[in-house]
Structure formats: structure tokens, C-alpha cells
N, C-alpha and C positions, 0 to 999 in steps of 0.2 A: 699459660704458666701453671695455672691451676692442675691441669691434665701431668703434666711433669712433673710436678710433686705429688700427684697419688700414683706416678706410677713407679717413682722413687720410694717411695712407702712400701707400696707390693713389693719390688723387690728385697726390702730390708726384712721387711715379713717373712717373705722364700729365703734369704739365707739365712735368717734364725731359724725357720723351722728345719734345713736343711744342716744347720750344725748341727741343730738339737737330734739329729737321729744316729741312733748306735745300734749296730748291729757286732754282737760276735760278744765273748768273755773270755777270759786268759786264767788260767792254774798253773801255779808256779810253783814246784814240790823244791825244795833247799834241804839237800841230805849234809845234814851237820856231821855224819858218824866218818870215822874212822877205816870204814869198807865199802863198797857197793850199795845201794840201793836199786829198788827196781819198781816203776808204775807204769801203767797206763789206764787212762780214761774212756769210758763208753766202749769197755771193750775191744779197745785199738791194741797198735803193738806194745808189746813189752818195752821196754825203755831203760837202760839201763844207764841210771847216777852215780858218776863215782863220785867214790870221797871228799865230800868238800865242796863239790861240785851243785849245778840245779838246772833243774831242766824245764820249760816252757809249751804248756799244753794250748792250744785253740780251741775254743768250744764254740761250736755256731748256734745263735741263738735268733729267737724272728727278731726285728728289726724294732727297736724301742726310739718312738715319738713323741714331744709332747702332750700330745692325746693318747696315748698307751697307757702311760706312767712307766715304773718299773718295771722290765722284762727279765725274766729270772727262766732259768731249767733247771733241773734237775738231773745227775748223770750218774754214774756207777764208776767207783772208782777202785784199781786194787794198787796199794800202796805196801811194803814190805823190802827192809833190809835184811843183811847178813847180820846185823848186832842192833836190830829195829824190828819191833813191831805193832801195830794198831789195839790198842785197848779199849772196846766195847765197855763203857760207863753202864751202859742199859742191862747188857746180857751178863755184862761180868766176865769176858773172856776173851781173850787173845785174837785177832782176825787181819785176814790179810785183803778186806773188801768194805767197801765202805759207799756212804753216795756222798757228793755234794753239790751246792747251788750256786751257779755260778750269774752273774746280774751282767746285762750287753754293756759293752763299752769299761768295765771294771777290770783288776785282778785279784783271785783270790791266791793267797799265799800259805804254803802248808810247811813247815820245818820237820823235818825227820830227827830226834834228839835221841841218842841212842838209848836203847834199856834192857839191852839182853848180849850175852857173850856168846860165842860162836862156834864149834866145829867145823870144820871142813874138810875134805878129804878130796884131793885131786891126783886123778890118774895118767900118772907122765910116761906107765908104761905101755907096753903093745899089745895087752892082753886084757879080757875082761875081768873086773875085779867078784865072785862073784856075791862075795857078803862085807860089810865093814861092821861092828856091832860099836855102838858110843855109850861106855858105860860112866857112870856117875858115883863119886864117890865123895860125902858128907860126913861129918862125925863119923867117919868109921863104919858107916853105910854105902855097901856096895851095890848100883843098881842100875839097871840096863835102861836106858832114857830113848835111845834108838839104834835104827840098823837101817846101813844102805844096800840097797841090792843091783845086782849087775853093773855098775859102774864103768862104762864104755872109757877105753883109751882116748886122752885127751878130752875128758871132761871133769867135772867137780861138782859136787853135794855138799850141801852146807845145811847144818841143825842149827837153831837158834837155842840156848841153852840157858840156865838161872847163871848169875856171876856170886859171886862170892860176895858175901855182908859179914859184919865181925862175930856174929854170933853162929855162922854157918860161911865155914872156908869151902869152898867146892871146886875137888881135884877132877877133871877128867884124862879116861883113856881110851885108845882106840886097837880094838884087836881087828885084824886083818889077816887070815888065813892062821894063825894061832901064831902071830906075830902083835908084840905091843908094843903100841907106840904111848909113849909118858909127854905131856907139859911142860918141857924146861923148864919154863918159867915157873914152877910151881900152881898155885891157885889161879884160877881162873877170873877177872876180873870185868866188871861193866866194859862194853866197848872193846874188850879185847877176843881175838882168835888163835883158836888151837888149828895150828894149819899142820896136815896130813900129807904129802906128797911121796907118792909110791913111782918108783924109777925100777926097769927092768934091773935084773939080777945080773951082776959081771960073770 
């Protein structure tokens, strides 16, 4: 009897210590915006979130026991929207690359919350585009913020751009072979896009 109950023991020992191990960590990016986002981790593929959407990373980590303690890595991570992007506290500057630490058996959870407006320019025709220029205009301040070059049919370029605050309205436009395209909508706003789409010529 005695042998039966230490061997009932062992085994209650083997499956605690056998729950107690985790191996692997999860990142979970939650793009709140209104367009596409786009991550991936440790250098993997790109990934593309749509709006609203979230997408679910695996990260392998060694194997965390209760003689371990906590098991954590560290990974490189590039995270960036179309009306999103990463703000460096430390450096003070805008980035589309970051790292984070992810613990075995956990999730870490990242929200995309938008903070930038957009340009866009997509080409639906048959031809190379071969300049877009994206200019910016503030109080009455005209100024050239970017320019896209060679623009393959059937694909799209997108600038992340400031939006408009009440003490600075910000119009943009897009010259394309000395063709302008205007804003409808007026001012450019948080979360919103100026979307571009060039279609061959009837």
C-alpha cells in the first residue's frame, strides 16, 4: 500500500511539473485604423491588417519550467500603417521597427490607434507612372512633403502625412505628369486618405 501511494505521488509531481511547462509566446497586433496595416516579426513575412482587423504572431521561445522561472526573448519587430505609425519616446522620431519581449506560454497585445493621414496613389493604368509629386499646403504655405517614382501598373504608394489641427488646416495635392489632382473633401483629417487612382486615357 505504502509503494502505491508514493507512486501516486510521483506521478501527481510529473503532471504538475508537466503542466507547469510552456513553451512558445503569441503577439497579437489589433489595427484599430480605418486602412491597412502592415507587421511582421523577427524578420518574417510581411502581413498585411486590414482595417479593423488583427492578426496573431507565434514566437518560439525555450521551454519555461518551474525551475526556469520566467522565460522571455526578445525579437525585432516592423509595425506600420497607412494612417499609423510607431513613435520612438527615446529618439523622438517617427519608426517603422521596434523590438519586443515576449514571456512562453503568454500574449503580448499591441493596438495600432491611428495618428497620421495618408496619400495614396494607385495605378490602374497600363503604363509606368514615372513621377507623382505630394505637395502640402498650410496657411498658405506651399511645399513639396514627397514624390513617388516609377509607379508600376497595378500597384500603390502610400505617404503618411500630418492631418489637420484647428490651428493648421492641411490641404494636399498630387501633380502627376502636370496633371492635379485636389481633396474633395477639403482638409485632410486624422485617419483619413487622399486616395489617387490614375486609369488609362479613353
Amino acid at each position: 500500500m505504502k509503494n502505491t501511494y508514493v507512486a501516486l505521488f510521483l506521478l501527481v509531481v510529473l503532471l504538475m511539473l508537466l503542466s507547469a511547462c510552456e513553451k512558445g509566446g503569441e503577439f497579437r497586433v489589433y489595427n484599430t485604423c480605418s486602412y491597412p496595416a502592415y507587421a511582421s516579426v523577427n524578420r518574417g513575412e510581411l502581413v498585411t491588417i486590414p482595417a479593423s482587423g488583427n492578426h496573431l504572431f507565434k514566437i518560439d521561445t525555450d521551454r519555461q519550467t518551474i525551475f526556469t522561472g520566467d522565460v522571455k526573448r526578445t525579437v525585432p519587430v516592423t509595425l506600420y500603417g497607412e494612417t499609423y505609425s510607431l513613435f520612438d519616446d527615446y529618439e523622438n522620431i517617427y519608426t517603422d521597427s521596434t523590438t519586443i519581449e515576449v514571456s512562453a506560454g503568454r500574449t503580448l497585445e499591441a493596438y495600432l490607434t491611428p495618428n497620421k493621414a495618408c496619400v495614396k496613389v494607385t495605378n490602374n493604368s497600363s503604363y509606368v507612372i514615372p513621377e507623382a509629386e505630394i505637395w502640402q499646403l498650410v496657411n498658405l504655405n506651399n511645399v513639396k512633403v514627397g514624390t513617388f517614382s516609377d509607379i508600376q501598373p497595378g500597384t500603390s504608394r502610400f505617404l503618411r502625412v500630418a492631418y489637420s489641427v484647428p490651428n493648421a488646416q492641411v490641404y494636399y495635392k498630387v501633380i502627376i505628369t502636370g496633371i492635379e489632382y485636389q481633396y474633395v473633401s477639403g482638409f485632410l483629417q486624422k485617419d483619413e486618405q487622399f486616395l489617387v487612382m490614375v486609369e488609362d486615357q479613353e
